[in-house]
TORDOPA-508210 format. One record per residue: residue number from 0; x, y, z of N, C-alpha, C, O, CB in turn. Coordinates in steps of 0.2 Angstrom, whole numbers, always signed. Atoms other than C-alpha are relative to their C-alpha. Glycine has a CB too. Example, Ala and Ser with C-alpha at 12.3 -4.5 7.8 and 13.67 -1.06 7.14 Angstrom:
<atoms>
resi 0 n_x +4 n_y -6 n_z +0 ca_x +62 ca_y -22 ca_z +39 c_x +4 c_y +6 c_z +0 o_x +9 o_y +5 o_z +3 cb_x -5 cb_y +0 cb_z +6;
resi 1 n_x -4 n_y -6 n_z -1 ca_x +68 ca_y -5 ca_z +36 c_x -4 c_y +5 c_z +3 o_x -1 o_y +11 o_z +4 cb_x +2 cb_y +2 cb_z -7;
</atoms>
This chain:
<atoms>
resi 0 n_x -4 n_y -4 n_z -4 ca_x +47 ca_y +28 ca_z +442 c_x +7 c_y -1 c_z -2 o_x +11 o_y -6 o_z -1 cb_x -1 cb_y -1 cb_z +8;
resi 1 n_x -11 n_y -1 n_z -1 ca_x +67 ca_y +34 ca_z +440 c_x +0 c_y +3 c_z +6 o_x -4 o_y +7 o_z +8 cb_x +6 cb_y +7 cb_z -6;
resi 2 n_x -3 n_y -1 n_z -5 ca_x +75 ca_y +34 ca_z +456 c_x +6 c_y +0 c_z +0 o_x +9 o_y -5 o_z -2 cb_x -1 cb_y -3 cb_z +5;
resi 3 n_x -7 n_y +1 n_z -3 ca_x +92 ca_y +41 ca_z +459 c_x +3 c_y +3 c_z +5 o_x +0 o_y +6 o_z +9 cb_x +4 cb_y +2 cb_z -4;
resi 4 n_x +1 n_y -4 n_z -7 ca_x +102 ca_y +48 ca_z +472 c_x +3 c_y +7 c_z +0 o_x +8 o_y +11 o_z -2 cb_x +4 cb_y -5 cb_z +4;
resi 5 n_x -2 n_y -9 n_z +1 ca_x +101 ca_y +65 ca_z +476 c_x +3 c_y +3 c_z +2 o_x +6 o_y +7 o_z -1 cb_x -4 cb_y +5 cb_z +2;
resi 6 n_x -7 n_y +0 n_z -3 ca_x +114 ca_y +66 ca_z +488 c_x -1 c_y -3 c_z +7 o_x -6 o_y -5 o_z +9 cb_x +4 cb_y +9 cb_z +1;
resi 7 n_x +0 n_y +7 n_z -3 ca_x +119 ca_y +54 ca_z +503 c_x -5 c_y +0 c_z +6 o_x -7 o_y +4 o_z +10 cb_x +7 cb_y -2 cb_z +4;
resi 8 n_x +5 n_y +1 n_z -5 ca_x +105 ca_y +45 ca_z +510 c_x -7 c_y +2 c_z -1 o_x -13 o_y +2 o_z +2 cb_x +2 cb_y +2 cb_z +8;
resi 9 n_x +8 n_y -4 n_z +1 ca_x +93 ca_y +56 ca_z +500 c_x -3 c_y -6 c_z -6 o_x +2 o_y -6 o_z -9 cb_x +1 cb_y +10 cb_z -3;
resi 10 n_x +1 n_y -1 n_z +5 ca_x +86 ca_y +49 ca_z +486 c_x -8 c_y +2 c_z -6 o_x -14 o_y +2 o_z -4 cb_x +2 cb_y -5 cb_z -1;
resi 11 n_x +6 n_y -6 n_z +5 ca_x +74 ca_y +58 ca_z +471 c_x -3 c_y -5 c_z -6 o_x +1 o_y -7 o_z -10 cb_x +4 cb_y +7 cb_z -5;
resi 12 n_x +4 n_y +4 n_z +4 ca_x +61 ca_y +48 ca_z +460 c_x -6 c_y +4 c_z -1 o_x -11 o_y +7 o_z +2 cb_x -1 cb_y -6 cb_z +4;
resi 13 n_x +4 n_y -4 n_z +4 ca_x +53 ca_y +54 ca_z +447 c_x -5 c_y -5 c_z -4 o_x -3 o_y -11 o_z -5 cb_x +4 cb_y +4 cb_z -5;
resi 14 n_x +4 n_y +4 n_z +5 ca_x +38 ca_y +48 ca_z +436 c_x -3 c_y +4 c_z -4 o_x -4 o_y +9 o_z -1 cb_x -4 cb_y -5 cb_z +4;
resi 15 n_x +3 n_y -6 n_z +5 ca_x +30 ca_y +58 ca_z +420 c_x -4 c_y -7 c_z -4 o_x -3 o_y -13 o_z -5 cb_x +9 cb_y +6 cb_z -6;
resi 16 n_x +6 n_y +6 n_z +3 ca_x +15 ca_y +49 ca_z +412 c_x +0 c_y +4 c_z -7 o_x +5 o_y +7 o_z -10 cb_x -9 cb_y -1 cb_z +4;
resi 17 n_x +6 n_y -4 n_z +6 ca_x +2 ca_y +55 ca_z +398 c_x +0 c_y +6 c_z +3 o_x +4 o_y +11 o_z +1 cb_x -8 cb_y -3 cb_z -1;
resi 18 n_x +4 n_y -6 n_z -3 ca_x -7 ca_y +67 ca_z +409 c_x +4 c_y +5 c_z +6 o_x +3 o_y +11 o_z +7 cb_x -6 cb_y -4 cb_z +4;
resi 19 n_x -1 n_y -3 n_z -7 ca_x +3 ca_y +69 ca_z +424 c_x +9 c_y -1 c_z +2 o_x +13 o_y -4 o_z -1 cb_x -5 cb_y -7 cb_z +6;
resi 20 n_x -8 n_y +1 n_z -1 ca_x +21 ca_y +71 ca_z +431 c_x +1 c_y -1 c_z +8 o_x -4 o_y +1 o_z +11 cb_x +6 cb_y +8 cb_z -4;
resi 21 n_x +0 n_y +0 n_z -7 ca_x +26 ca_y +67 ca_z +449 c_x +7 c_y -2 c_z +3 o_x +10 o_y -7 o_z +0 cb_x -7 cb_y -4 cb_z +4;
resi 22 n_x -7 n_y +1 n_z -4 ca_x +43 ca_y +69 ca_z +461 c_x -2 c_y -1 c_z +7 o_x -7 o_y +1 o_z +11 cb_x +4 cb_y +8 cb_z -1;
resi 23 n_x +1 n_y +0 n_z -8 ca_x +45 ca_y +63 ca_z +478 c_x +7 c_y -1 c_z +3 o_x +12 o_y -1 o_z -1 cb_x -5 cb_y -6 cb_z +3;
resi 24 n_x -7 n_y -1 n_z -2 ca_x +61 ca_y +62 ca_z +489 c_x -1 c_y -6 c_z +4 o_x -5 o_y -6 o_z +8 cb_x +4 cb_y +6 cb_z +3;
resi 25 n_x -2 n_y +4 n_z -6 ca_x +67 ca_y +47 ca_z +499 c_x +4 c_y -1 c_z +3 o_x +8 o_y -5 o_z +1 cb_x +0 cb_y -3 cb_z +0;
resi 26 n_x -7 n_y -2 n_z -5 ca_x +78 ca_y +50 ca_z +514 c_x -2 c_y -9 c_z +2 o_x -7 o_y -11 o_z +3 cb_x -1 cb_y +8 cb_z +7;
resi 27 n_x +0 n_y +7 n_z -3 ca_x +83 ca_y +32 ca_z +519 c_x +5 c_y +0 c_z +5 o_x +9 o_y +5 o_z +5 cb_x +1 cb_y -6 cb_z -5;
resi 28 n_x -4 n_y +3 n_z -2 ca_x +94 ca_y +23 ca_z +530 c_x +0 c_y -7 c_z -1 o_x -3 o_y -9 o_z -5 cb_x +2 cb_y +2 cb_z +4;
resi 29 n_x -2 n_y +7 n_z +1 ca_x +101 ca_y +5 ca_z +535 c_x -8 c_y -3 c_z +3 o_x -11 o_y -8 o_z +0 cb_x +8 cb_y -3 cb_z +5;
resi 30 n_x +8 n_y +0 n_z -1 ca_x +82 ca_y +3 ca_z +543 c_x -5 c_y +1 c_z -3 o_x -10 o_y -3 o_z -2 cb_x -1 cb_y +3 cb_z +4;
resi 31 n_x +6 n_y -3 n_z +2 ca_x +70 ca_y +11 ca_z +534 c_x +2 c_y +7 c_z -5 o_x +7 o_y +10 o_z -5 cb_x -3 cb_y +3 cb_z +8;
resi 32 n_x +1 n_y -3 n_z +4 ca_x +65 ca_y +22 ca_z +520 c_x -9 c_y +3 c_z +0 o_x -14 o_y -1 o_z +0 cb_x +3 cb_y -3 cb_z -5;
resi 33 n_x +5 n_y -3 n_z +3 ca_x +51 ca_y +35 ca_z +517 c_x +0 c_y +4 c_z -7 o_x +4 o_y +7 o_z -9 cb_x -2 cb_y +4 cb_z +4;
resi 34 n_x +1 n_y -2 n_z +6 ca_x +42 ca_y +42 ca_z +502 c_x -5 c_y +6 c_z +3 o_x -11 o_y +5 o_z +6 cb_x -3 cb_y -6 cb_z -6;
resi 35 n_x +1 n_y -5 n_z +0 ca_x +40 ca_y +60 ca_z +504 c_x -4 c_y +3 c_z -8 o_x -2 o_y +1 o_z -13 cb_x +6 cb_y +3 cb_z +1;
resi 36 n_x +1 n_y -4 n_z +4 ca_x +29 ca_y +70 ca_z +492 c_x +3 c_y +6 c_z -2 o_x +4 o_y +9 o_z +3 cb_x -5 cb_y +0 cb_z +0;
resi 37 n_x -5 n_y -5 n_z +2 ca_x +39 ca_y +85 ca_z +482 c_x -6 c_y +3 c_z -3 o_x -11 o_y +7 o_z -1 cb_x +7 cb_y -3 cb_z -4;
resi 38 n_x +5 n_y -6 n_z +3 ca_x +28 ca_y +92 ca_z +469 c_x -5 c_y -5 c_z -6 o_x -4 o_y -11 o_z -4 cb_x +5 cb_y +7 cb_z -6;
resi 39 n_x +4 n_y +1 n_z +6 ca_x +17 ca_y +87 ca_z +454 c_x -2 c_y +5 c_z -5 o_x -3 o_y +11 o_z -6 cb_x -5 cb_y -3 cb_z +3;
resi 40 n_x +5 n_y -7 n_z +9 ca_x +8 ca_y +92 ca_z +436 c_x -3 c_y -6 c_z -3 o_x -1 o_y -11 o_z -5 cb_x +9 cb_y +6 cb_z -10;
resi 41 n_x +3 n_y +2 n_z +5 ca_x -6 ca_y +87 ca_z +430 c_x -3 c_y +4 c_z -7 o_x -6 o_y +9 o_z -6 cb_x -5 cb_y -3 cb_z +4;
resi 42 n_x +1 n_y -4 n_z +6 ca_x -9 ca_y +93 ca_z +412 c_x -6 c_y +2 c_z -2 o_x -8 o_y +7 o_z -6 cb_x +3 cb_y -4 cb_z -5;
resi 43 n_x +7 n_y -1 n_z +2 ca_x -26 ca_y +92 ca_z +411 c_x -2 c_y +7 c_z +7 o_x -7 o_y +9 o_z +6 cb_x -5 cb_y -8 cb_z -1;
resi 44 n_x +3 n_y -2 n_z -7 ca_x -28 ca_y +103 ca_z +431 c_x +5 c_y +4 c_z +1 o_x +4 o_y +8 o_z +6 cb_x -3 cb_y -6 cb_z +6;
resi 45 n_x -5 n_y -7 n_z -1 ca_x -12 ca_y +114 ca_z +430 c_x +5 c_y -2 c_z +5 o_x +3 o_y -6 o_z +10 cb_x -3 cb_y +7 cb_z +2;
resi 46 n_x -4 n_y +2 n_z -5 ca_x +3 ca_y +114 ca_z +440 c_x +0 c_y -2 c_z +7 o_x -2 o_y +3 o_z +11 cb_x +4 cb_y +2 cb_z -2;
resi 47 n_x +4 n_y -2 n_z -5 ca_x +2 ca_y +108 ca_z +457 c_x -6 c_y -4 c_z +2 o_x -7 o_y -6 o_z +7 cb_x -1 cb_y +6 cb_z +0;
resi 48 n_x +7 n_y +4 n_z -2 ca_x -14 ca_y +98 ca_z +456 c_x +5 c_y -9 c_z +0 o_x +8 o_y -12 o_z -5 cb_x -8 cb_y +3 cb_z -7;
resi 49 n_x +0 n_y +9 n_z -1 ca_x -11 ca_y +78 ca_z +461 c_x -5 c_y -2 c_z -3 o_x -11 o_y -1 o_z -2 cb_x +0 cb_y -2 cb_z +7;
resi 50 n_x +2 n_y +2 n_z +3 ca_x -17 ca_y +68 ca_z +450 c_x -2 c_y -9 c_z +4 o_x +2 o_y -13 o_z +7 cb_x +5 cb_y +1 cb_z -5;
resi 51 n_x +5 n_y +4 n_z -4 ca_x -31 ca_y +55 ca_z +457 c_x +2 c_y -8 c_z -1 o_x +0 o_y -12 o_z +2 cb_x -7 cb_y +2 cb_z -3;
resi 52 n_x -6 n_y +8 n_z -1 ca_x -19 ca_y +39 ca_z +453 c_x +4 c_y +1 c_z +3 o_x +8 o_y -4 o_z +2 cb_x +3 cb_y -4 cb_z -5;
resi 53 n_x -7 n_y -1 n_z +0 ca_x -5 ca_y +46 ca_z +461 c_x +0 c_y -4 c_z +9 o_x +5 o_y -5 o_z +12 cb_x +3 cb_y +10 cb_z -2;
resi 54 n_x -2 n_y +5 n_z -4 ca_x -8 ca_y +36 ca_z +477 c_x +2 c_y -9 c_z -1 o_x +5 o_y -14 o_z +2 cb_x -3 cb_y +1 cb_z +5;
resi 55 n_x +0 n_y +9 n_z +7 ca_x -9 ca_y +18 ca_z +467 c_x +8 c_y +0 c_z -1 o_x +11 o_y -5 o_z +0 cb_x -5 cb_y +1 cb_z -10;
resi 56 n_x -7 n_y +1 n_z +2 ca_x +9 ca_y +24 ca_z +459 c_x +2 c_y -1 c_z +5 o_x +6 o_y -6 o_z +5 cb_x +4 cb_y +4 cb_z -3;
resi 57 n_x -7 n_y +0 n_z -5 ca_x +18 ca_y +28 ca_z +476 c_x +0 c_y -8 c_z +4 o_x +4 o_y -10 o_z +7 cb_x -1 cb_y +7 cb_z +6;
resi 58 n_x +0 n_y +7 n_z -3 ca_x +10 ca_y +11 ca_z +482 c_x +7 c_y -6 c_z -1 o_x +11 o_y -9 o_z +3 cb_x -8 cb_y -3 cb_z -4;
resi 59 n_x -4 n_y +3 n_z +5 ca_x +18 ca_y +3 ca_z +467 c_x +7 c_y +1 c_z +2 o_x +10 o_y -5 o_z +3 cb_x +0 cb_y +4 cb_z -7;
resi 60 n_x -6 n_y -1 n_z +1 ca_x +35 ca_y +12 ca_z +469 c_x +1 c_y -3 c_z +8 o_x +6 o_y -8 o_z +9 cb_x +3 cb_y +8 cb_z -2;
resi 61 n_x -3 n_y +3 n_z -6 ca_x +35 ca_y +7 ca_z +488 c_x +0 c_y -7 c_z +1 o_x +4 o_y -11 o_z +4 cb_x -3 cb_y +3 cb_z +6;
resi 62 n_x -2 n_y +10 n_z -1 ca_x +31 ca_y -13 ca_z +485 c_x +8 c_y +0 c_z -5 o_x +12 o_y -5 o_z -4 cb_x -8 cb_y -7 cb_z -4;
resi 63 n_x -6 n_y +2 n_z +5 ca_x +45 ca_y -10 ca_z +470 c_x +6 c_y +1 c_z +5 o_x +9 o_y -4 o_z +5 cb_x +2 cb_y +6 cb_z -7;
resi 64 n_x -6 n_y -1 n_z -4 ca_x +58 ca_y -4 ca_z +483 c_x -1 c_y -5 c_z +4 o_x +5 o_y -7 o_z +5 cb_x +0 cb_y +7 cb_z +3;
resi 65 n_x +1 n_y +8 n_z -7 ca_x +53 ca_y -18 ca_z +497 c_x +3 c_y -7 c_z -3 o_x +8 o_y -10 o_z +0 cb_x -11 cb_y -4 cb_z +2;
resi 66 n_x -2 n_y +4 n_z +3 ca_x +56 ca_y -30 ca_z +484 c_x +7 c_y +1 c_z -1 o_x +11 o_y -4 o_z +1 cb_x -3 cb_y -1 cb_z -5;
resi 67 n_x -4 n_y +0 n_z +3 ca_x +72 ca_y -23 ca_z +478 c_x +5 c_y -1 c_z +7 o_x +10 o_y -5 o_z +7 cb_x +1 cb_y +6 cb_z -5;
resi 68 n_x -2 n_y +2 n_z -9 ca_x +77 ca_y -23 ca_z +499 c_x +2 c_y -6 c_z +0 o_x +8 o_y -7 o_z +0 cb_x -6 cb_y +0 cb_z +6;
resi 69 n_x +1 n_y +6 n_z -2 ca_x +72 ca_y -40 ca_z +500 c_x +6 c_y -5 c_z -3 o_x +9 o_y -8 o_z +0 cb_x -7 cb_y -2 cb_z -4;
resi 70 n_x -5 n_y +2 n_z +3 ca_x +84 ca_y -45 ca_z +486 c_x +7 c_y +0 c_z +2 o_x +11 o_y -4 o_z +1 cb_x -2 cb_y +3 cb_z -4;
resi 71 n_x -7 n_y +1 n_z -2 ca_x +99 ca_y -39 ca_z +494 c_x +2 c_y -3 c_z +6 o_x +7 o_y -7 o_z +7 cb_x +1 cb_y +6 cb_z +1;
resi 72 n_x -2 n_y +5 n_z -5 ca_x +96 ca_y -44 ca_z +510 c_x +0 c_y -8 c_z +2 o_x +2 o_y -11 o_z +7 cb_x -1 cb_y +2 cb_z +3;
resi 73 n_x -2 n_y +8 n_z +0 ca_x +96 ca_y -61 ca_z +505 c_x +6 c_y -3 c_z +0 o_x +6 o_y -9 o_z +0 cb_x -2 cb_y -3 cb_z -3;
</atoms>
């Protein structure tokens, strides 16, 4: 995943594989952050279809984000 920020408090994370491409948005603040789904492309199933790992990655990006949390607020 690349996350950057989309404008304040938003931010946009992308991920593009082999097969599959996928965007989601994360509106955060000093509390809390969610991971919105935006769109997807699986290459093999056409644009629009979600790709049958694509809850595994967002798992991924949200323990990556907890961690990088963790980090600061220490």
């Amino acid at each position: 995943w690349q996350v950057r920020e989309r404008r304040a408090g938003v931010g946009l994370g992308a991920r593009t594989g082999r097969a599959s491409s996928e965007t989601v948005e994360i509106p955060y603040d000093e509390k809390e952050y969610v991971i919105k789904y935006q769109s997807s492309g699986n290459k093999d199933a056409g644009p629009g279809t979600i790709h049958p790992n694509y809850n595994h990655w967002v798992e991924r990006l949200n323990r990556n984000i907890s961690a990088e949390i963790g980090k600061i607020r220490k």
